[in-house]
Backbone as CSV, one residue per row, in Angstrom:
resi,resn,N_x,N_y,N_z,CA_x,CA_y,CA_z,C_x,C_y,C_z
1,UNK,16.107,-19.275,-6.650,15.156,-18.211,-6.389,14.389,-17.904,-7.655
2,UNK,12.944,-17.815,-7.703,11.846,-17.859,-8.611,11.261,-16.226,-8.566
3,UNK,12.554,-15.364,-9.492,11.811,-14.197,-9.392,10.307,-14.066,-10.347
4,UNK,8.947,-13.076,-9.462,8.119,-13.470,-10.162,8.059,-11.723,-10.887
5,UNK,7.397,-12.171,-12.448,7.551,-10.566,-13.146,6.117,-10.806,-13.916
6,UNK,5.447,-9.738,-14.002,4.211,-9.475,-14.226,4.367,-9.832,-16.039
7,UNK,3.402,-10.365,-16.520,3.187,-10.677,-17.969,1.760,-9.546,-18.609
8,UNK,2.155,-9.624,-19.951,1.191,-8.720,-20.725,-0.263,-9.098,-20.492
9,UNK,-1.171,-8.967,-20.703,-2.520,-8.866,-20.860,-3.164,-10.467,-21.113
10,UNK,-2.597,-10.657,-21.896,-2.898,-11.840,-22.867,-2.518,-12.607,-21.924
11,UNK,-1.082,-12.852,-21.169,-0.941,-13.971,-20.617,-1.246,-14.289,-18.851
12,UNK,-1.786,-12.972,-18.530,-2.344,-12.666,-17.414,-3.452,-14.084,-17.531
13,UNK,-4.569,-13.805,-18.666,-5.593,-14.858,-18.415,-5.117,-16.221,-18.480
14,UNK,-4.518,-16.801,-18.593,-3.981,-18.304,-19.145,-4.446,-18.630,-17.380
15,UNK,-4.560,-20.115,-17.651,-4.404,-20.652,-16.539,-3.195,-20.722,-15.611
16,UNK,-3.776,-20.803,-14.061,-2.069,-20.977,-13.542,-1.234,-22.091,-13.759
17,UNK,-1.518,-22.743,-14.023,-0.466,-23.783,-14.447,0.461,-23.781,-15.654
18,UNK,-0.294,-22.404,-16.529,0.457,-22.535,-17.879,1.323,-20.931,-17.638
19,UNK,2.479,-21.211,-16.617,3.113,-19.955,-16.115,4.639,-19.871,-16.487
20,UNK,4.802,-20.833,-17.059,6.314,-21.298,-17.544,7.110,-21.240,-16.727
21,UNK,6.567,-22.222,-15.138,7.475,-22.300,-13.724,7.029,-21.039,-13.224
22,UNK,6.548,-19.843,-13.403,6.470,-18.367,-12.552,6.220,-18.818,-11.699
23,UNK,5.107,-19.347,-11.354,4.011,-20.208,-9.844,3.266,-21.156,-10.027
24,UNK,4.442,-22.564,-9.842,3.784,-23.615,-9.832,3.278,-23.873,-8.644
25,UNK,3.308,-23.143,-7.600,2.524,-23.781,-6.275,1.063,-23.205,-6.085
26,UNK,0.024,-23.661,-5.273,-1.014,-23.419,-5.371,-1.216,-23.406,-3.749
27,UNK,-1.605,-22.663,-3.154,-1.809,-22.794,-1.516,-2.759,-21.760,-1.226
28,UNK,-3.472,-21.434,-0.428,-4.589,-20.483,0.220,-3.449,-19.734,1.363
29,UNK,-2.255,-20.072,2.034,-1.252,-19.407,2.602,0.028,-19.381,1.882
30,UNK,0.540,-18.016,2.612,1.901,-17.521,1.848,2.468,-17.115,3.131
31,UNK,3.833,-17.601,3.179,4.572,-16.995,4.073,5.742,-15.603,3.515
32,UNK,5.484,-14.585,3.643,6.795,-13.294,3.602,7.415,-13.064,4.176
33,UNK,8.742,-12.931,3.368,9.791,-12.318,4.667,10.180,-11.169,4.318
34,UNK,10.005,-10.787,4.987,10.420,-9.072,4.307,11.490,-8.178,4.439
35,UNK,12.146,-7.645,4.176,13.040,-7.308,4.185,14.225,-8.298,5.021
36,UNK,14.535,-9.222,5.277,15.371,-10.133,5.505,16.995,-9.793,5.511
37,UNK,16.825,-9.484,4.137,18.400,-9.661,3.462,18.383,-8.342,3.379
38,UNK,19.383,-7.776,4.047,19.770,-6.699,3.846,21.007,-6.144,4.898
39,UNK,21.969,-5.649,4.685,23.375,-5.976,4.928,23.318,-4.464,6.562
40,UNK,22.521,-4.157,6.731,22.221,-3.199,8.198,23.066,-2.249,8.549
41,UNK,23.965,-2.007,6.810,25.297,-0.555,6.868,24.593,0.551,7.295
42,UNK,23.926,1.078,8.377,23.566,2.296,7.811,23.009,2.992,9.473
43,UNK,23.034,4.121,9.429,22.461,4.600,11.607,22.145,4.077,12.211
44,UNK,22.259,3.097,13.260,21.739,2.052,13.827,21.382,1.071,13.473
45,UNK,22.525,0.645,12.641,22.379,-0.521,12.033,22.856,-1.944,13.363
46,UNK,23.639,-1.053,13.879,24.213,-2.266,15.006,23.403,-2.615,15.786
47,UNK,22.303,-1.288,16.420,21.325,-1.890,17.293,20.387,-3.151,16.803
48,UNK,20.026,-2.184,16.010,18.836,-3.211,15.018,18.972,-4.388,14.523
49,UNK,20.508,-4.986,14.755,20.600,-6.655,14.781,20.992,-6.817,15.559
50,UNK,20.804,-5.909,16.957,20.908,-6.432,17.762,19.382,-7.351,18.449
51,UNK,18.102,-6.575,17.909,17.020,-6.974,18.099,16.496,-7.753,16.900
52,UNK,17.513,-7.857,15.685,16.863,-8.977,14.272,17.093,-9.921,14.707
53,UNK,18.636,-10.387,15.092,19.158,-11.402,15.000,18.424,-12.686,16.314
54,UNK,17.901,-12.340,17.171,17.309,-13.636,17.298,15.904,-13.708,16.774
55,UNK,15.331,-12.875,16.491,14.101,-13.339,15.392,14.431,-13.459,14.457
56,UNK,15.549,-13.236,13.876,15.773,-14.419,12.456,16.126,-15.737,13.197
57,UNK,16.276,-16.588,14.016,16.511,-17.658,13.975,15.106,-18.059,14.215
58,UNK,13.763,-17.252,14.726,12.672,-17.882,15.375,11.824,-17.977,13.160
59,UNK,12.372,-17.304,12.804,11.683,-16.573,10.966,12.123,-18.018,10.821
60,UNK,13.811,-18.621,10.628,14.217,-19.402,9.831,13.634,-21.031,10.330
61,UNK,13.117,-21.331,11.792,12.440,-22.138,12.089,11.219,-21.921,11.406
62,UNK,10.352,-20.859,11.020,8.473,-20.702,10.644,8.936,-21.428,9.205
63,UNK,10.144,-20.940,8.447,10.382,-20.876,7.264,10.655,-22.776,6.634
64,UNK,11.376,-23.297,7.606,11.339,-24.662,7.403,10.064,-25.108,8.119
65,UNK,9.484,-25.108,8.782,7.796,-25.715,9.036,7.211,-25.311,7.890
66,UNK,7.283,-23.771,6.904,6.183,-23.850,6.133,7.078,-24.797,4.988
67,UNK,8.123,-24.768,4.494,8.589,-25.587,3.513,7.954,-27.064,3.713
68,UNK,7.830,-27.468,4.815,7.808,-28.781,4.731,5.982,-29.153,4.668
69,UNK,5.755,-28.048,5.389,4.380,-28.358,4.554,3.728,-27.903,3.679
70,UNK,4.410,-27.344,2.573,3.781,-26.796,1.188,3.434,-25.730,1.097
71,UNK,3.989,-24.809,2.311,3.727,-23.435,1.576,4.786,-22.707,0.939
72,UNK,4.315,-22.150,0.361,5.320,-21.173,-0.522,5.817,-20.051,0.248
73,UNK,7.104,-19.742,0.095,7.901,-18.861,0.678,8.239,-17.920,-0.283
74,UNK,7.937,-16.452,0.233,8.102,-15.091,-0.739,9.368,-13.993,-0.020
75,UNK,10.199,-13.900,-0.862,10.921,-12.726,-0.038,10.681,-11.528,-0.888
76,UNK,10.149,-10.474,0.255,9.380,-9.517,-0.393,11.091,-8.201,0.125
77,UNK,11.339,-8.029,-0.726,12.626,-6.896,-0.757,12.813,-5.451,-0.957
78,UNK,13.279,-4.390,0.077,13.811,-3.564,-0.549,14.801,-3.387,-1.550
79,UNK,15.191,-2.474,-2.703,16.250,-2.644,-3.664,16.823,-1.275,-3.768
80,UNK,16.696,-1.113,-2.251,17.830,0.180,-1.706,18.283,1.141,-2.363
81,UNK,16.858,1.389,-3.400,16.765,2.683,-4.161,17.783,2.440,-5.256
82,UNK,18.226,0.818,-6.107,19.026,0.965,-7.218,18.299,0.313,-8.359
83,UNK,17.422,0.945,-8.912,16.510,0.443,-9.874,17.291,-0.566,-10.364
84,UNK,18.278,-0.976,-11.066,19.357,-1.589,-11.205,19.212,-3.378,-10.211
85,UNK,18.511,-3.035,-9.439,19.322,-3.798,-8.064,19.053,-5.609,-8.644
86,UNK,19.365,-6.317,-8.687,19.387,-7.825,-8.825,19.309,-8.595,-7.311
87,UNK,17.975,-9.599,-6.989,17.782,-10.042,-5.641,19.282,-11.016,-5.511
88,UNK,19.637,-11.560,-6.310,21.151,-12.486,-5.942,22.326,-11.722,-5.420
89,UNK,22.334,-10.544,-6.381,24.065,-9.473,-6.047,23.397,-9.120,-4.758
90,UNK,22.076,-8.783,-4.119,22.209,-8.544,-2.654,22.174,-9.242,-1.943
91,UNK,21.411,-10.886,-2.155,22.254,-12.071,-1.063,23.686,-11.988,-1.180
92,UNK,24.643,-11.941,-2.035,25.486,-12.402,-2.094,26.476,-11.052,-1.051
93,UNK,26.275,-10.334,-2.083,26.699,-8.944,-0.601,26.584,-9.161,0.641
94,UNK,26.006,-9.558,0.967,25.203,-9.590,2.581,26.521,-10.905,2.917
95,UNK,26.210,-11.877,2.434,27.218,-12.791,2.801,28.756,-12.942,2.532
96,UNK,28.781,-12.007,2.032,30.373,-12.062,1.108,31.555,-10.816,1.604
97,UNK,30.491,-9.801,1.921,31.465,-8.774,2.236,31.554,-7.967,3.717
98,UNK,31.053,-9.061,4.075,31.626,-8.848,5.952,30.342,-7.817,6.669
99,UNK,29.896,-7.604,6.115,28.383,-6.961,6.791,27.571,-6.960,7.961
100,UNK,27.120,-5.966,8.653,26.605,-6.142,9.846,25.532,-7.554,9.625
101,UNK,24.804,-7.389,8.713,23.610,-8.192,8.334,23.867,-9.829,7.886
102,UNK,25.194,-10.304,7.650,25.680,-11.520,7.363,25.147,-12.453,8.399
103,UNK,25.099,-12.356,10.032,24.753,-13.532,10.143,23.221,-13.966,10.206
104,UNK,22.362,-12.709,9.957,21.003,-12.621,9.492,20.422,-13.538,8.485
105,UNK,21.457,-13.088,7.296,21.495,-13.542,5.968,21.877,-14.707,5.607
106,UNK,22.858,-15.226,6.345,23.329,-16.979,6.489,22.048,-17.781,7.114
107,UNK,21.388,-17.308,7.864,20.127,-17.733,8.471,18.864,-17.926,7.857
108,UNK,19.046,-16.991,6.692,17.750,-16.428,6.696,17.858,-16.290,4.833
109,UNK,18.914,-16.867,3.988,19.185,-17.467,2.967,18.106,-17.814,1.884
110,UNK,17.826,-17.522,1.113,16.838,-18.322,-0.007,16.812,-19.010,-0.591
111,UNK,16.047,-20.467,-0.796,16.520,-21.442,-1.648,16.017,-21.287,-2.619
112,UNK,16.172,-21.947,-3.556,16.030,-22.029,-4.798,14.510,-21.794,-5.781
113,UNK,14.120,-22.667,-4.760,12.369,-22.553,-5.611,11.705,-21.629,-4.572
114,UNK,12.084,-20.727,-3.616,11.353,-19.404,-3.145,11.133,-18.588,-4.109
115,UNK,10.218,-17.689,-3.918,10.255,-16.642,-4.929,10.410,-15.321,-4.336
116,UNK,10.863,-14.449,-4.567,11.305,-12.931,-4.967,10.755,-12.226,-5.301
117,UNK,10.410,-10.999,-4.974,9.879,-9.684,-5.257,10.797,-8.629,-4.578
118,UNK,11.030,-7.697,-5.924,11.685,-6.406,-5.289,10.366,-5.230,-5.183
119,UNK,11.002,-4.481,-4.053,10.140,-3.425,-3.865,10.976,-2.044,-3.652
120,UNK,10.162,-0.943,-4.448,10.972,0.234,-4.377,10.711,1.018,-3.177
121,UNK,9.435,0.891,-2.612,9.065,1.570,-1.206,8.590,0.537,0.434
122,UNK,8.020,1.404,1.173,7.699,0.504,2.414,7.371,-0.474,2.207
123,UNK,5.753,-1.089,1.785,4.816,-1.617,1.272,5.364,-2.399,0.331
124,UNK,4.871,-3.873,0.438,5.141,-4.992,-0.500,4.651,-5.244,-1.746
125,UNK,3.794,-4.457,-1.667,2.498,-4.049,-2.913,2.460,-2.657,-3.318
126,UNK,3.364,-2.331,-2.733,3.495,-0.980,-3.511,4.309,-0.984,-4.902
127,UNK,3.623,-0.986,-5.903,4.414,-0.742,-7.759,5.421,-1.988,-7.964
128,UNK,4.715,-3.221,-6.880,5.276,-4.670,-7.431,4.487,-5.585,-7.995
129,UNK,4.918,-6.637,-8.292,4.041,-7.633,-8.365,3.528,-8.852,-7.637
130,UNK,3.418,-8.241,-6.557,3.196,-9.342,-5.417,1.702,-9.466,-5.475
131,UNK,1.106,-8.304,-5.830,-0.925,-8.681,-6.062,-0.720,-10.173,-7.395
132,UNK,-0.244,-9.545,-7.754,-0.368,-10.647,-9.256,-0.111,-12.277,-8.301
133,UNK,1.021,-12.169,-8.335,1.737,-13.505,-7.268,0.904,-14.171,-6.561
134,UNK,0.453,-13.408,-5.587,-0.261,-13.792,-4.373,-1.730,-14.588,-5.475
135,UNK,-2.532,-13.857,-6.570,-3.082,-14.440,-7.260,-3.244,-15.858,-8.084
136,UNK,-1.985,-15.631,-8.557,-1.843,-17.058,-9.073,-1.409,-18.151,-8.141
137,UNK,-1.016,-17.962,-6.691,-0.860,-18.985,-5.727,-2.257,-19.287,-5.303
138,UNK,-2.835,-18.419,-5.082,-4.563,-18.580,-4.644,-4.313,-18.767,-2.966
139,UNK,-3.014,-17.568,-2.676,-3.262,-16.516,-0.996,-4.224,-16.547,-0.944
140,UNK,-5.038,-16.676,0.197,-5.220,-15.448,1.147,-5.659,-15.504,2.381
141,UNK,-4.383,-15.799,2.987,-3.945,-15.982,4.284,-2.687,-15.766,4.127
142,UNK,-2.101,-14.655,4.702,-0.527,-14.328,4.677,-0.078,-13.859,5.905
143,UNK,0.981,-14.879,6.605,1.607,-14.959,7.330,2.998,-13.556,7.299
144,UNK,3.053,-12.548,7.864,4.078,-11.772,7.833,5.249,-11.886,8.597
145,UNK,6.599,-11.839,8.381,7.502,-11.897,8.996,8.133,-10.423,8.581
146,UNK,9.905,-10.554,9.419,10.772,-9.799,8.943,10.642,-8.561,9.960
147,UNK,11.429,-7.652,8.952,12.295,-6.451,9.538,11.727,-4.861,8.632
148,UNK,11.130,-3.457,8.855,10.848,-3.137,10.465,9.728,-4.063,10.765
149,UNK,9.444,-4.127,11.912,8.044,-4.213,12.383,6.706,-2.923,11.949
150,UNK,8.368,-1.612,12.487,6.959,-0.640,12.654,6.984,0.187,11.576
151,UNK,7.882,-0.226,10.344,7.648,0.360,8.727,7.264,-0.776,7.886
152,UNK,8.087,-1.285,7.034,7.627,-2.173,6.089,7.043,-3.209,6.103
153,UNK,6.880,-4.291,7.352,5.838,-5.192,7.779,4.085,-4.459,8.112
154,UNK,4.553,-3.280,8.718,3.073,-2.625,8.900,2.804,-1.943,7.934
155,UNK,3.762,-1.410,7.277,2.884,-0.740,5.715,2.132,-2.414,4.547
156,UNK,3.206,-3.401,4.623,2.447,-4.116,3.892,1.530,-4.737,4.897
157,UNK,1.169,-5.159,5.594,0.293,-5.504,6.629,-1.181,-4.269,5.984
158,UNK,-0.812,-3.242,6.282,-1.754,-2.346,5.751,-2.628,-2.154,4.421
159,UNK,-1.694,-2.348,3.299,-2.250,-2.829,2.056,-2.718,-4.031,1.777
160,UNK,-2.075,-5.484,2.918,-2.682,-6.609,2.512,-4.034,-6.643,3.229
161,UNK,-4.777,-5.899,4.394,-5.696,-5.475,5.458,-6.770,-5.215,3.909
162,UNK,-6.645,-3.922,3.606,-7.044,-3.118,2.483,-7.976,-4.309,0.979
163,UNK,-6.707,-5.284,0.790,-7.060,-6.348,-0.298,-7.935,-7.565,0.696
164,UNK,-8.073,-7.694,1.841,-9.165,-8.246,2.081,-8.427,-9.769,2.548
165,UNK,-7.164,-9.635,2.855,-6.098,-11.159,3.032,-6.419,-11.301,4.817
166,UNK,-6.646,-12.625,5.049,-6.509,-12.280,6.777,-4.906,-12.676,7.244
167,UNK,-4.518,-11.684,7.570,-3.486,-11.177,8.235,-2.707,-12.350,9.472
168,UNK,-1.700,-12.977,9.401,-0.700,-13.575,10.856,0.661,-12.996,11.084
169,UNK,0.931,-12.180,12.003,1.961,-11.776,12.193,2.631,-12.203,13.632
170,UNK,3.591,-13.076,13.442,3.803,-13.756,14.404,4.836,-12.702,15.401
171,UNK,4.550,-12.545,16.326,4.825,-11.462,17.236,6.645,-11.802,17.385
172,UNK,7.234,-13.031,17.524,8.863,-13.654,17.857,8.996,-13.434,16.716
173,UNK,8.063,-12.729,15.269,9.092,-12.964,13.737,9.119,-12.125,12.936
174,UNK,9.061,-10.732,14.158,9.188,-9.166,13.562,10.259,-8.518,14.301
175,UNK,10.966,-7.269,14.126,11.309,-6.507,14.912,11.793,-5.233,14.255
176,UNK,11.962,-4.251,15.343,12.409,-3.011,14.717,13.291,-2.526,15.476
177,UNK,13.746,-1.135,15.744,15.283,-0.909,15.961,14.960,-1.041,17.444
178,UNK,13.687,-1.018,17.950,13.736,-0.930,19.643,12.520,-1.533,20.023
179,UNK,12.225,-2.646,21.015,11.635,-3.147,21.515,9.903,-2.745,21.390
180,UNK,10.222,-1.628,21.962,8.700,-0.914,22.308,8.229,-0.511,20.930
181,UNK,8.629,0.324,20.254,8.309,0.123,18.867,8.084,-1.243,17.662
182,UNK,8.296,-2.217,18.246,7.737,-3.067,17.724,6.860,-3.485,18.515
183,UNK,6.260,-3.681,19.844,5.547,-3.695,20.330,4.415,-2.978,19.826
184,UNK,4.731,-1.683,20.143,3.418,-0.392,19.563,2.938,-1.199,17.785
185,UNK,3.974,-1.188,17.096,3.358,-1.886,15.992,2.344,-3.159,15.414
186,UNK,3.016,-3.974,16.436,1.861,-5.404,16.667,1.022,-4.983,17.094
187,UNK,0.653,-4.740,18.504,-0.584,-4.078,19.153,-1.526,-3.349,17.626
188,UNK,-1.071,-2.212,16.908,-1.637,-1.652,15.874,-2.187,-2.363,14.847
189,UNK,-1.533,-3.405,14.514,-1.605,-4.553,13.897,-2.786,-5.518,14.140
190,UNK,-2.568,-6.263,15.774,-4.207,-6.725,15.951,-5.017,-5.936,16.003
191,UNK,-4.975,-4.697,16.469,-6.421,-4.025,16.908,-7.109,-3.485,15.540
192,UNK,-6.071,-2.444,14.540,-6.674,-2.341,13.599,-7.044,-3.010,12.440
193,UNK,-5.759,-3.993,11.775,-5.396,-4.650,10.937,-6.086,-6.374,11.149
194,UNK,-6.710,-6.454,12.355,-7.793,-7.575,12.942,-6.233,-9.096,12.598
195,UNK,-5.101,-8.712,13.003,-3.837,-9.571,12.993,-3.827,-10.520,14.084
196,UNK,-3.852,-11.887,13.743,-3.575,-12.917,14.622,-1.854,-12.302,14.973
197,UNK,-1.398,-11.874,16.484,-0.104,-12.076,16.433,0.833,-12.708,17.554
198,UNK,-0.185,-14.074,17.622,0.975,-15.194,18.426,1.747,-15.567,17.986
199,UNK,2.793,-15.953,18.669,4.137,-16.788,18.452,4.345,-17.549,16.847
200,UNK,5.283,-17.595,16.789,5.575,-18.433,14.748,5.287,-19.679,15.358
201,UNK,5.911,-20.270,16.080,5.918,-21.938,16.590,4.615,-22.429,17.301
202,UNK,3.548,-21.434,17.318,2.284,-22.235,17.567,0.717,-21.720,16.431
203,UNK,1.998,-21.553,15.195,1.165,-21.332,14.025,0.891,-22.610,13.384
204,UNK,-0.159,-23.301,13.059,-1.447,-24.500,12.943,-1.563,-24.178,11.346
205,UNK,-0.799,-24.737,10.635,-0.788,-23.979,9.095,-2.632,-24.688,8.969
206,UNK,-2.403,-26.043,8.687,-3.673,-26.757,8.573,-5.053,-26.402,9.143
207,UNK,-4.783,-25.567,10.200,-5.891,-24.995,11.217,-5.946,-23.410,10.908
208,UNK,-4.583,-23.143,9.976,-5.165,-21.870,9.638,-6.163,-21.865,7.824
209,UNK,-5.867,-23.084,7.356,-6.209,-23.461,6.079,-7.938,-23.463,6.220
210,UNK,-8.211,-24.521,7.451,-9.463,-25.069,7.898,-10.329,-23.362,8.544
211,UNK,-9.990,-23.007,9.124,-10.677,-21.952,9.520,-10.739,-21.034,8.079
212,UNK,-10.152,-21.050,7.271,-10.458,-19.916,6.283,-11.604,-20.390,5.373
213,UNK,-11.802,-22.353,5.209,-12.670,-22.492,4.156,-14.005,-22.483,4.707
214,UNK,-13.990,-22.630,6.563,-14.889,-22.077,7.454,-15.938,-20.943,6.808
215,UNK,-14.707,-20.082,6.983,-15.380,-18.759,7.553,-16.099,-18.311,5.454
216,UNK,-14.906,-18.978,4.394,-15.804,-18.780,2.949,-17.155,-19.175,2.915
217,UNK,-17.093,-20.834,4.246,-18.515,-20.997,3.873,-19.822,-20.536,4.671
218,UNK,-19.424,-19.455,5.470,-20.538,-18.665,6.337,-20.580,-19.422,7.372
219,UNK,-19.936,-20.202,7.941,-19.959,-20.990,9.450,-19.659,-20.482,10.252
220,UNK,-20.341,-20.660,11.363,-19.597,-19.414,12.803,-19.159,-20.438,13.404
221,UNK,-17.760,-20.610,13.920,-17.030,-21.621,14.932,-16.500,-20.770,16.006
């Protein structure tokens, strides 16, 4: 796992390639998972995998299609209010100490060259460095996944709307503690947030690549 951490001034300008590994990948799409890993101790935690757990298996299928075709995979994280918090000690929690959220987390696992972002609030871009990130990959087209639907996927959905990213939120690769509420959230999502949100498995990475250098170059298709 490739945590990414914001650099001083000076090394902001360097080229991306001279990042010392931060982000060697370069793609116009990013796939997030958002809140993923996280062990579901807490008021309705039981329901709520009861409605994660098969959209993490539909996330961990999007997640090997985008690996295999070169996109970069971001797990964008809560850090459950422990400034302190390290993204490994909470995979490893999740899997280690018997947790509602373990078989989420066996699923839904990070390899090695993903990268990491912790976040202290809803929003993925809220007081992180995921603007920076998303920069030096050369986003912008971001695919949203994960867990809520109708908090932290739609708050960052909202700020990435805001930065001008076009938005995919694959409707099988969200959820929240109850059906209809993630419903109400997608719906909010296309209408305001202008969100593609069909299915993960009939996402066209290449066709979402091609339509974006489209639409840079003023073509109406």
């Amino acid at each position: 796992m490739r945590e990414f951490k914001s650099t001083n001034g000076f090394n902001r300008m360097r080229h991306k390639q001279d990042l010392y590994g931060n982000a060697p990948d370069n793609s116009e799409i990013a796939l997030l998972l958002i809140d993923v890993i996280n062990d579901f101790e807490f008021a309705d935690g039981a329901q709520f995998v009861r409605q994660a757990l098969p959209v993490a298996f539909k996330i961990a299928q999007l997640k090997q299609r985008a690996r295999q075709a070169g996109i970069p995979v971001i797990y964008v994280n809560d850090n459950f209010g422990r400034w302190r918090s390290d993204f490994k000690k909470i995979v490893t929690h999740c899997l280690a100490d018997q947790v509602r959220g373990g078989p989420i987390v066996q699923l839904l696992a990070p390899d090695e060259d993903d990268y990491f972002v912790l976040k202290p609030k809803h929003s993925g871009f809220f007081s992180t460095t995921l603007d920076l990130l998303l920069e030096y990959l050369g986003a912008r087209i971001l695919i949203l996944t994960g867990f809520a639907g109708n908090n932290c996927v739609l708050f960052t959905a909202n700020d990435a709307y805001m930065r001008d990213y076009q938005l995919v939120v694959p409707a099988d690769c969200t959820a929240s503690i109850t059906a209809t509420e993630n419903e109400n959230a997608l719906h909010q999502m296309q209408e305001v947030l202008k969100a593609d949100i069909g299915l993960g498995g009939e996402i066209d990475f290449s066709e979402l690549a091609h339509w974006r250098e489209v639409q840079g170059a003023g073509v109406t298709v």
